[in-house]
C-alpha positions as CSV (number, residue, x, y, z in Angstrom):
1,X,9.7,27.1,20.7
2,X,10.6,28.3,17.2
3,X,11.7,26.3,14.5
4,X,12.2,26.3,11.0
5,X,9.8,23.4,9.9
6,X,7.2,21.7,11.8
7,X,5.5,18.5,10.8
8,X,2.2,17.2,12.1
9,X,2.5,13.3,11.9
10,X,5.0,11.3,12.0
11,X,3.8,8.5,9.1
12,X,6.1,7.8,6.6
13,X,5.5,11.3,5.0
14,X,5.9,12.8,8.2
15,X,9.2,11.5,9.8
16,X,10.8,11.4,6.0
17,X,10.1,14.9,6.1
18,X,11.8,15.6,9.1
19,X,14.8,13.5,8.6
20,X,15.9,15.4,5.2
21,X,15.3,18.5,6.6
22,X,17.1,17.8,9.2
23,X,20.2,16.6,6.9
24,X,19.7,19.8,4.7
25,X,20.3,22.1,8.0
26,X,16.6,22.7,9.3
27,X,15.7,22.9,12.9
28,X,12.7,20.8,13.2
29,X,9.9,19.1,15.0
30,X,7.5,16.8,15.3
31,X,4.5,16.4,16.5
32,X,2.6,12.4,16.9
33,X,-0.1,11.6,18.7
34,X,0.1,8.2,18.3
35,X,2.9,5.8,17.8
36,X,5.9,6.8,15.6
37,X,5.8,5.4,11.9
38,X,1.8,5.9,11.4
39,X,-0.4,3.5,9.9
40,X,1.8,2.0,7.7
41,X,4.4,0.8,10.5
42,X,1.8,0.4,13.4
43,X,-1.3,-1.1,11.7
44,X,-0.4,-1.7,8.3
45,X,2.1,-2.5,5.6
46,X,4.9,-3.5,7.9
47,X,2.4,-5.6,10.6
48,X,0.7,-7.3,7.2
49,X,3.7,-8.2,5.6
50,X,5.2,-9.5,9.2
51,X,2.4,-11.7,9.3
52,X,2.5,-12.6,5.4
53,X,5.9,-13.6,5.5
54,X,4.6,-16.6,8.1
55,X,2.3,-17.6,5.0
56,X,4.5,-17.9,2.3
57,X,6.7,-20.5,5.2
58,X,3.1,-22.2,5.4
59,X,3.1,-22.3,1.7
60,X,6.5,-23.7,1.1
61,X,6.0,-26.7,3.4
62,X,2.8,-27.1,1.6
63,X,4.7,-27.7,-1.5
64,X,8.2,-29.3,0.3
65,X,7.2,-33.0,-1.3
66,X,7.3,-31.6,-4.8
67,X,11.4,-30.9,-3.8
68,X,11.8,-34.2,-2.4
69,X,11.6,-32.6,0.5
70,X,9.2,-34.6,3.3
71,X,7.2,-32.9,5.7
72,X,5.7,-34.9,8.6
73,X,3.7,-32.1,10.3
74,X,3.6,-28.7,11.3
75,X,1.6,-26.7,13.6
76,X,0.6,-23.3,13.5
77,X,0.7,-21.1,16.4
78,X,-1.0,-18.1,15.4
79,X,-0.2,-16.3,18.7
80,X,3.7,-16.7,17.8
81,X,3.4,-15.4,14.6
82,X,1.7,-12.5,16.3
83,X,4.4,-11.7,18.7
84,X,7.2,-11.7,15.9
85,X,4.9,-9.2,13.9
86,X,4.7,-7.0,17.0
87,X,8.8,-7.1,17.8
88,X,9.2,-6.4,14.1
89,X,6.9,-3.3,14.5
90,X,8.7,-2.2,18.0
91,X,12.1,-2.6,16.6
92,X,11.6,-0.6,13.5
93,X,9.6,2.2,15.9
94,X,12.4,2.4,17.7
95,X,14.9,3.5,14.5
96,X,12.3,5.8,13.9
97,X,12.9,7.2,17.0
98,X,17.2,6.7,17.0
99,X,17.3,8.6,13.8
100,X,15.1,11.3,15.2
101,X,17.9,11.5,17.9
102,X,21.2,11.1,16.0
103,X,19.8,14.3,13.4
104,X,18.7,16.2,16.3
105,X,14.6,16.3,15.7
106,X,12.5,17.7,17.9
107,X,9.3,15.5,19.1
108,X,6.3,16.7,20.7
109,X,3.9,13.7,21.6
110,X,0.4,14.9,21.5
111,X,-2.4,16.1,19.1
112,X,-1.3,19.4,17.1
113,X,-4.0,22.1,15.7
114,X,-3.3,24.8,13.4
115,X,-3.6,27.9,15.5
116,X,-2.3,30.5,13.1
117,X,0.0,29.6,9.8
118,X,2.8,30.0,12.1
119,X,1.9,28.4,15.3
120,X,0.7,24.9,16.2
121,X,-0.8,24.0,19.8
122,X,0.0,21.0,21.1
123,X,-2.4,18.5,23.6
124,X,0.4,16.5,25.3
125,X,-1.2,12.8,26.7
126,X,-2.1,14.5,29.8
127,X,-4.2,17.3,28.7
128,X,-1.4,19.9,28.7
129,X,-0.8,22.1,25.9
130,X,1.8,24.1,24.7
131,X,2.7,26.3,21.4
132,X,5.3,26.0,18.9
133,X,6.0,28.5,16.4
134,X,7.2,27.6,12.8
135,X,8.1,29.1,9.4
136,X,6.9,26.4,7.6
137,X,4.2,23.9,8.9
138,X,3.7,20.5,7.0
139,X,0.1,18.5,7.8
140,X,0.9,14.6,7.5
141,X,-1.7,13.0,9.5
142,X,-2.7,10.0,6.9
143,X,-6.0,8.2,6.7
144,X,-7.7,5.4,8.5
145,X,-10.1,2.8,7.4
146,X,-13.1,3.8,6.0
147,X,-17.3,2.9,6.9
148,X,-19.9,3.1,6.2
149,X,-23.2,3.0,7.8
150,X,-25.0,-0.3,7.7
151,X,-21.8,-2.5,7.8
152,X,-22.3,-2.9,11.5
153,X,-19.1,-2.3,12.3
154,X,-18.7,-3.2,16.2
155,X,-14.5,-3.5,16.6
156,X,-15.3,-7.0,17.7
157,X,-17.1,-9.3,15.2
158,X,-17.3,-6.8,12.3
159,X,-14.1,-5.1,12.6
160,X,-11.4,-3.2,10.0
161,X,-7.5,-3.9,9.6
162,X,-6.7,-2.7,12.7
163,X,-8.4,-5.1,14.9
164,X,-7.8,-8.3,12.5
165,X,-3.5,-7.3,13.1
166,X,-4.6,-7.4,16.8
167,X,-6.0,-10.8,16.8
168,X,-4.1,-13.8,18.6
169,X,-6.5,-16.6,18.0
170,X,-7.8,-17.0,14.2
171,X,-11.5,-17.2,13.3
172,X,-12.6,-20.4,11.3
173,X,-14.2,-18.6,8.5
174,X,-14.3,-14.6,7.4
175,X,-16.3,-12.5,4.7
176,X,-14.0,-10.1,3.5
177,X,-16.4,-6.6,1.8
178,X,-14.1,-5.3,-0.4
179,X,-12.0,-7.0,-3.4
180,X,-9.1,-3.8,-3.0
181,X,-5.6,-4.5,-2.3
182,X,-6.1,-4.7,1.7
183,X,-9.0,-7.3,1.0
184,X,-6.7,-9.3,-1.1
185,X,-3.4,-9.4,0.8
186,X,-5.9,-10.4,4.3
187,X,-7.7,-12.9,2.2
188,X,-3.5,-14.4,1.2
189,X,-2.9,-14.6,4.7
190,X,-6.3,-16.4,6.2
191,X,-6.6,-18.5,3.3
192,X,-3.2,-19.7,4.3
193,X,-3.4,-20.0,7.9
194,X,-6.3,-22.6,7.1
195,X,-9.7,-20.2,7.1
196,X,-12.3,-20.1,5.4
197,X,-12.2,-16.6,3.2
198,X,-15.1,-15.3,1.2
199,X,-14.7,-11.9,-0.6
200,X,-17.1,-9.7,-1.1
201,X,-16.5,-6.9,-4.2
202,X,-19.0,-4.4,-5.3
203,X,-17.5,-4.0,-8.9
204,X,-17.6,-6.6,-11.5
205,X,-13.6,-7.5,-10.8
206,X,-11.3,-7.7,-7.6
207,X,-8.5,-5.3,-7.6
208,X,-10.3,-3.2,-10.3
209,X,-6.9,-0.4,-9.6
210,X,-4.7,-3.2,-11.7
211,X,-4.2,-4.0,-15.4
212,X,-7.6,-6.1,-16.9
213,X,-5.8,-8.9,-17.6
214,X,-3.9,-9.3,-14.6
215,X,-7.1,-8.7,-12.3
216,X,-8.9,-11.5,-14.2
217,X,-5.9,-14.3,-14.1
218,X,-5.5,-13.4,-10.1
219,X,-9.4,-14.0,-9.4
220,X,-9.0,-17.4,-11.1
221,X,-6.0,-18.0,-9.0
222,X,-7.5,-16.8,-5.8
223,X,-10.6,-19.2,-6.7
224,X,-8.3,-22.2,-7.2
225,X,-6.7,-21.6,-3.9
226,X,-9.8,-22.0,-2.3
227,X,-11.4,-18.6,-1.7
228,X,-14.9,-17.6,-2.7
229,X,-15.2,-14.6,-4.9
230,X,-18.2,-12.5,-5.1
231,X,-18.2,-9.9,-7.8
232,X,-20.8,-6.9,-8.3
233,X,-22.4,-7.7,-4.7
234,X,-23.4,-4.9,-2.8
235,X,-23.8,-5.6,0.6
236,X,-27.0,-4.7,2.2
237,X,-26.9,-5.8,5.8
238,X,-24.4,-6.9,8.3
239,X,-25.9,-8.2,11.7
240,X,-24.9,-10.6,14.9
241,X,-26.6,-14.0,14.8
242,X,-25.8,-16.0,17.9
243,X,-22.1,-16.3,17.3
244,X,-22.1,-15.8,13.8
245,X,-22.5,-12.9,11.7
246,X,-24.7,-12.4,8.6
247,X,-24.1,-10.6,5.4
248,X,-27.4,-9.6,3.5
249,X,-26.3,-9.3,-0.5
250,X,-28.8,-7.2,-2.9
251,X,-29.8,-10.2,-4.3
252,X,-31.1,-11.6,-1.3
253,X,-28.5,-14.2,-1.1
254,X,-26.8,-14.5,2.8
255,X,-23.8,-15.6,3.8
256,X,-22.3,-16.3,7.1
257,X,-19.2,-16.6,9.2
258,X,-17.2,-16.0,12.1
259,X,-16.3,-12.5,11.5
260,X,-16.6,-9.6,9.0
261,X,-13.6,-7.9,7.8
262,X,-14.3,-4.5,6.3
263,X,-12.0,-3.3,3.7
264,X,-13.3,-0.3,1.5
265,X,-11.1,2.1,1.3
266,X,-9.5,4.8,3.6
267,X,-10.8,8.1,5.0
268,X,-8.8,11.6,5.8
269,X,-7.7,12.6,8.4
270,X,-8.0,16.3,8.3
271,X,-10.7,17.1,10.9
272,X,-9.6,18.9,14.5
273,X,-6.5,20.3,12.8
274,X,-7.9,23.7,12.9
275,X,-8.1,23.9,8.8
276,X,-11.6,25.3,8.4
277,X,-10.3,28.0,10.6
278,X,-7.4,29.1,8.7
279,X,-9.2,28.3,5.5
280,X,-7.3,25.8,3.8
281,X,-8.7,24.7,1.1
282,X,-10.6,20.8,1.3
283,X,-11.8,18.4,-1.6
284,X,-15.3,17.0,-1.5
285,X,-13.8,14.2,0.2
286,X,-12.0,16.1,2.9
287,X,-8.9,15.9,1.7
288,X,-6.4,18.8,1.4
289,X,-5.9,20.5,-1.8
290,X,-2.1,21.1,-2.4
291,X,-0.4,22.1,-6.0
292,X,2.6,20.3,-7.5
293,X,4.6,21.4,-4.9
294,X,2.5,20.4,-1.9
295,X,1.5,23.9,-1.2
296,X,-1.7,24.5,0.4
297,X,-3.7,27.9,-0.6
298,X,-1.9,29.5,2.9
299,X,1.3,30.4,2.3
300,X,3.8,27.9,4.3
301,X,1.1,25.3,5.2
302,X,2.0,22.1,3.1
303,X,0.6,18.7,3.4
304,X,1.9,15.3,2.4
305,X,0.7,11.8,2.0
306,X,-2.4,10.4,2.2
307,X,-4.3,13.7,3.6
308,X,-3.6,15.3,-0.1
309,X,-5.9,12.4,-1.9
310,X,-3.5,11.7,-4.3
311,X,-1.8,7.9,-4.0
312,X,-2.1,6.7,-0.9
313,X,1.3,4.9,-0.6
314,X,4.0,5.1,2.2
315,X,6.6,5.5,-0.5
316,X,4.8,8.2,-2.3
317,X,4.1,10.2,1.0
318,X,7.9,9.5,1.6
319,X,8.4,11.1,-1.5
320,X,6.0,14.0,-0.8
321,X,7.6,14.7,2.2
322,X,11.1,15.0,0.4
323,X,9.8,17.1,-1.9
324,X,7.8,19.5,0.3
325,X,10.8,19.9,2.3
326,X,13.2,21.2,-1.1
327,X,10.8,23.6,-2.3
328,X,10.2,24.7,1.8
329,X,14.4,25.2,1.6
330,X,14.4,27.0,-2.0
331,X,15.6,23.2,-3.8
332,X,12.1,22.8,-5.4
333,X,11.1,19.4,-6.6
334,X,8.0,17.6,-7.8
335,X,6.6,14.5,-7.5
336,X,6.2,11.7,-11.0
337,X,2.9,10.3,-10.3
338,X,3.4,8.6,-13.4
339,X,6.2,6.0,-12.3
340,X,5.0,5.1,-9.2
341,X,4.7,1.6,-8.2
342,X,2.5,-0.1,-6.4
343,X,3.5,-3.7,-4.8
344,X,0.1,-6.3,-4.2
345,X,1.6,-8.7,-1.6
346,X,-0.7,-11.6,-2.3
347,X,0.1,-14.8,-3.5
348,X,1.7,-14.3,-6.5
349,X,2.7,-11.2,-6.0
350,X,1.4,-8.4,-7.8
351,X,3.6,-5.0,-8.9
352,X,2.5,-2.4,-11.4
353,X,4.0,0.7,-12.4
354,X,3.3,3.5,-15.3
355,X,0.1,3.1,-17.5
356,X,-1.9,0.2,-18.2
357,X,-3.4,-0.8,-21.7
358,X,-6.6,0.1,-20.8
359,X,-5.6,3.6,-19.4
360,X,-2.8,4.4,-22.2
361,X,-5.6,3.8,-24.4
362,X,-7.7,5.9,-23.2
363,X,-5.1,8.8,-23.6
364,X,-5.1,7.9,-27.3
365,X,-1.5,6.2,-27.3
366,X,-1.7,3.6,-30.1
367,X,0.4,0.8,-28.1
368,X,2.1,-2.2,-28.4
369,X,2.4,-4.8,-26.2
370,X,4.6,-7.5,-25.2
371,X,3.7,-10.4,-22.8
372,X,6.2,-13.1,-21.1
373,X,5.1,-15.9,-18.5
374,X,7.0,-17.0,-16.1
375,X,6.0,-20.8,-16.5
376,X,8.7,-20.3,-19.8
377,X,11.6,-18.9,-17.0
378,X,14.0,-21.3,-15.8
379,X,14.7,-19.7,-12.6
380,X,10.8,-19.8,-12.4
381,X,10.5,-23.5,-13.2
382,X,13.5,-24.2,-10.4
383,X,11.9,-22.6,-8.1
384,X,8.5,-24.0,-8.3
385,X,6.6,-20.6,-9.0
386,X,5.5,-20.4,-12.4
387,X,2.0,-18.7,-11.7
388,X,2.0,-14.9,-13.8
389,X,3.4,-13.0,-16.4
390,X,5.2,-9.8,-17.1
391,X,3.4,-7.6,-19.5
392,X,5.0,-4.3,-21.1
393,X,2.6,-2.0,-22.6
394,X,4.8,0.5,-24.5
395,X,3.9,3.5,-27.0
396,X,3.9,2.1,-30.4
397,X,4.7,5.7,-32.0
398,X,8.4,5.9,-30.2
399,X,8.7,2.8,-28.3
400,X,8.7,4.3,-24.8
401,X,7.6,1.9,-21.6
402,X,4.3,3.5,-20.5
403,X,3.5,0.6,-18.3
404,X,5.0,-2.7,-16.7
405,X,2.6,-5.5,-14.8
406,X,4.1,-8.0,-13.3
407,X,2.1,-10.8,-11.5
408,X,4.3,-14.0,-10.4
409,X,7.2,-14.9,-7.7
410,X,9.1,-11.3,-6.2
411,X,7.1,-9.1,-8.6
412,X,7.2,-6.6,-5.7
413,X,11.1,-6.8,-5.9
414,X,11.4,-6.9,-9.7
415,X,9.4,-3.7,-10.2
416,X,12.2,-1.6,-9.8
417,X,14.0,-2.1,-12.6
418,X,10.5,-1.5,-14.6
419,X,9.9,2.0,-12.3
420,X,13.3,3.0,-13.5
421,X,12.4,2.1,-17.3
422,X,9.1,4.2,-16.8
423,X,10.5,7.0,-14.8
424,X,13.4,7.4,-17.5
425,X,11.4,7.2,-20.8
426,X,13.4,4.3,-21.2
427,X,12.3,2.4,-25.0
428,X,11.4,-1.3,-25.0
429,X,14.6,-2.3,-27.6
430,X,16.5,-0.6,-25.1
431,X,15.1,-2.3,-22.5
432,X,15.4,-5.7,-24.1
433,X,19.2,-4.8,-25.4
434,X,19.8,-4.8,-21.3
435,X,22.1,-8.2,-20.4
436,X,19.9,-10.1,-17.8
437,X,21.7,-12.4,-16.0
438,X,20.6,-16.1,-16.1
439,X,19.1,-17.9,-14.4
440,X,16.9,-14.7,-13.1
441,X,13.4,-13.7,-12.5
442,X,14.4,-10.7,-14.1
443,X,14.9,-12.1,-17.2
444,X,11.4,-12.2,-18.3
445,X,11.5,-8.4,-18.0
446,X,14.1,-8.5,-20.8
447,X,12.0,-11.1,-22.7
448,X,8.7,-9.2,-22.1
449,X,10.5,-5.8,-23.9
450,X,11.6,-8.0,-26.6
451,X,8.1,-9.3,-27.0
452,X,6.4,-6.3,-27.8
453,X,8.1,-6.1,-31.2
454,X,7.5,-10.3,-31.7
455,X,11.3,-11.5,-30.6
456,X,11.0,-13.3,-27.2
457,X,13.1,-15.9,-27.2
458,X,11.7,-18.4,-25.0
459,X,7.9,-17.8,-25.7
């Protein structure tokens, strides 16, 4: 079996890859152990935001009276909600597959390992195993949750993201370890389904990835809402207590509850791909050294997505995976790390993109920055969401957007005007001299630019 590209994993890097290289001429396959789509369509962006969308209904009813709008009751059915999530995931897995079909890529269910630069043996389901040979071979095999030892992780009581998305009954109260933006977005939806959340964050802030200000504002609003934040906590021990479970801080304080959801951070997976063998180069981590290109040190072994240790976002590893394909076909391209955006879907909404102040300062730009809340927007204000802000940072030499934070209502949608503006050097008069239609969200974009030189209207 000889082809032009192979792909191991079929993640969002992975079947991205093999879909443009498909369109550009390429004979390809695939190989997938697992379900098609990854993590991100099987157990986690897609399944979360299934589920999340069920909250912000919850969350809307909550707040019907204010629109003259009365509520008697509602129920929740948590095992309905569940089933939608999982149609939603089956239906989309299934495109994956139709498009796979319709541009005529091959797919090999089974575990792949490197065998040579050139060949990759596959373990189908039932133990068989067959070789395919490749010019090119590109590793996209993502991550998984991480642990660590003294957690007492168990799959049942103490479990990660992957066994709170296969829940179908809700506990009555959960410590969430970790304040990152998996913790956050779980601690959204079971504060709105009615449970008791406590988070649990080793650093002195929640979401510590995210602009200062923004973090802070978001921890009071999460706090209001009802969940209990712990800050610069380290967790010492997690054990079983009759039906509870018990988290040992380093303080000595103890807290208890239902179950434990652990959420710090995501591990590699690069081991049992035959690397060490053919000597591509790992980080300390275990991830998988590439250059700006996505070339590994062997020639025509790439990797993509979270395996590489860069950003570890579907849509960058979508981009990876266009990108490793052109320079694979002689149409090389690289990846802007710096206007990449990252959507927090918590309630409000977080988006970032480009620099923030505290980074941009760090790189010795002298900035400016310009700040509009959305409790000053009118389509804000009609709909009822006036929690957040949109702040600019921008380079106070040229006026170029470095950076654009947005917390408040469809920040995940309105970030892509601000990606554009970072990705194009775009300057904050320029920006602001943009017509925004009224009455937007998108207008405090517009008045944010204008703010950084002191001429928002409406603040």
């Amino acid at each position: 079996m000889k082809y032009q590209i192979a792909i191991v994993g079929a993640g969002p890097g992975g079947y991205v890859a093999a879909i443009r290289a498909a369109q550009l001429g390429a004979k390809v396959a695939v190989i997938e152990q697992d379900a098609l789509g990854g993590t991100c369509l099987n157990r986690g962006c897609i399944p979360t935001k299934a589920l999340l969308a069920g909250a912000s209904i919850i969350e809307t009813i909550k707040k019907a009276g204010s629109f003259g709008i009365e509520v008697q009751e509602y129920r929740i059915d948590y095992g309905r909600l569940v089933a939608r999530k999982d149609t939603v995931v089956r239906q989309l897995r299934q495109g994956i597959g139709y498009l796979f079909k319709k541009n005529k890529v091959d797919l090999f269910p089974g575990k792949g390992r490197l065998v040579s630069p050139r060949r990759i043996a596959v373990t189908s389901p039932s133990g068989e195993v067959q070789e395919i040979e490749a010019e090119n071979i590109i590793i996209a095999t993502g991550s998984e949750p991480a642990l660590l030892p003294g957690l007492g992780y168990n799959g049942r009581t103490v479990v990660t993201s992957t066994e709170a998305l296969a829940w179908d009954t809700l506990p009555d109260s959960i410590i969430i370890i970790g304040g990152g933006v998996i913790g956050c977005e779980f601690a959204t939806l079971f504060n709105t389904l009615g449970v008791k959340v406590t988070i649990v964050e080793l650093l002195p802030t929640i979401l510590p990835m995210v602009d200062g200000e923004l973090s802070r504002r978001y921890q009071m609003l999460l706090k209001k809402a009802g969940v209990e934040v712990k800050t610069q906590a380290q967790v010492t021990a997690v054990e079983e207590e009759g039906e509870k479970v018990k988290v040992t801080l380093s303080g000595g304080e103890t807290l208890t509850a239902d179950k434990v959801l652990i959420s710090i951070g995501r591990k590699f997976n690069t081991g049992e791909l035959g690397l060490e063998d053919l000597r591509v180069n790992l980080g300390s981590k275990g991830e998988i050294m590439v250059d700006d290109y996505l070339r590994t040190n062997v020639e025509g072994v790439y990797a993509i997505g979270d395996v590489t240790g860069r950003m570890q976002l579907a849509h960058v590893a979508s981009a990876q995976g266009i990108a490793a394909v052109q320079t694979i076909l002689g149409r090389p391209i690289k990846v802007n790390y710096d206007a990449v955006p990252s959507c927090i879907f918590t309630s409000p909404e977080i988006a970032t993109v480009g620099l923030t102040q505290e980074e941009a300062e760090k790189r010795g730009f002298k900035v400016k920055v310009g700040k509009f809340a959305f409790l000053a927007s009118g389509k804000a204000q009609a709909m009822g969401e006036t929690d957040g802000f949109v702040k600019i940072v921008a380079d106070a030499s040229d006026d170029r957007v470095l950076g654009v934070h947005i917390m408040g209502p469809h920040a995940t949608e309105l970030i892509a005007e601000a990606t554009l503006a970072v990705d194009q050097g775009i300057k904050a008069k320029e920006l602001a001299a943009c017509i925004h239609a009224h009455p937007t969200l998108a207008e405090a974009i517009m008045e944010a630019a204008e703010a950084v030189h002191g001429l928002s209207i409406h603040s």
